[in-house]
C-alpha positions in Angstrom: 8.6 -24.8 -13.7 8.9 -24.5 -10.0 6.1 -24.8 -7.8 5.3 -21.8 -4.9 2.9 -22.3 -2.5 0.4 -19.7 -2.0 -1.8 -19.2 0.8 -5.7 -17.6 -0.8 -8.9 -18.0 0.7 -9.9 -19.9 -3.3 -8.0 -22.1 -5.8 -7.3 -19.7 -9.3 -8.3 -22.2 -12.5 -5.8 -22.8 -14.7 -5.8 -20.2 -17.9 -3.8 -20.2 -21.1 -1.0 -18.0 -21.1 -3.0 -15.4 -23.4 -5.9 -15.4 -20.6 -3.3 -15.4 -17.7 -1.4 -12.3 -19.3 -5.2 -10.4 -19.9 -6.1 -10.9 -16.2 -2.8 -9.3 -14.9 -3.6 -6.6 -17.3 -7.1 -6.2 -16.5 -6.3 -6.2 -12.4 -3.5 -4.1 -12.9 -5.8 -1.2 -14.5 -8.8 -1.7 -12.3 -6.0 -0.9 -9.3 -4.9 2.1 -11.1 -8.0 3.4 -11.8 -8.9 2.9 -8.0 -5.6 4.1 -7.0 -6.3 7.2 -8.8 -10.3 8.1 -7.9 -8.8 7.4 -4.0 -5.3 9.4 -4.6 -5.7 12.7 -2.7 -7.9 10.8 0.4 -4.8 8.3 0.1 -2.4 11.5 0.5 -4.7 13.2 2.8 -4.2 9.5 5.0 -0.4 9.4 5.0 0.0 13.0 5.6 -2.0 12.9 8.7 -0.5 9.6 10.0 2.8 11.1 9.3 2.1 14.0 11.3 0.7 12.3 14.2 4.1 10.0 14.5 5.5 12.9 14.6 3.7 14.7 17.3 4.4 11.2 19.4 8.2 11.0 18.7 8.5 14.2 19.8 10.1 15.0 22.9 8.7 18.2 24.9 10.1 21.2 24.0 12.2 22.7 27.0 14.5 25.3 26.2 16.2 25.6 29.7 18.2 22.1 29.4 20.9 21.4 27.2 20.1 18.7 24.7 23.1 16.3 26.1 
């Protein structure tokens, strides 16, 4: 088994592979569950922060010069 290093702020304890495979489980519907109560402020976020790039990137509108 290879070794990765990790950087987090605490050392995990060791678990059996039953325990280890119930914890991924466990986090994995706690995100969902958060991922869903937060989903259309989430959408609401990325839909704004989209715009606004937009509305930087955008060079002025000026219809008397040619685009070249």
């Amino acid at each position: 088994m290879k070794r990765h290093t990790v950087i987090l702020p605490l050392l995990l304890p060791r678990l059996t592979d039953h325990a280890a495979a119930y914890l991924v489980a466990l986090l994995r519907a706690l995100l969902a569950g958060i991922e869903h109560h937060y989903a259309d402020q989430v959408h609401r976020y990325h839909k704004h922060q989209a715009e606004r790039s937009l509305r930087r990137s955008a060079p002025p509108a000026n219809r008397d010069d040619p685009p070249f």
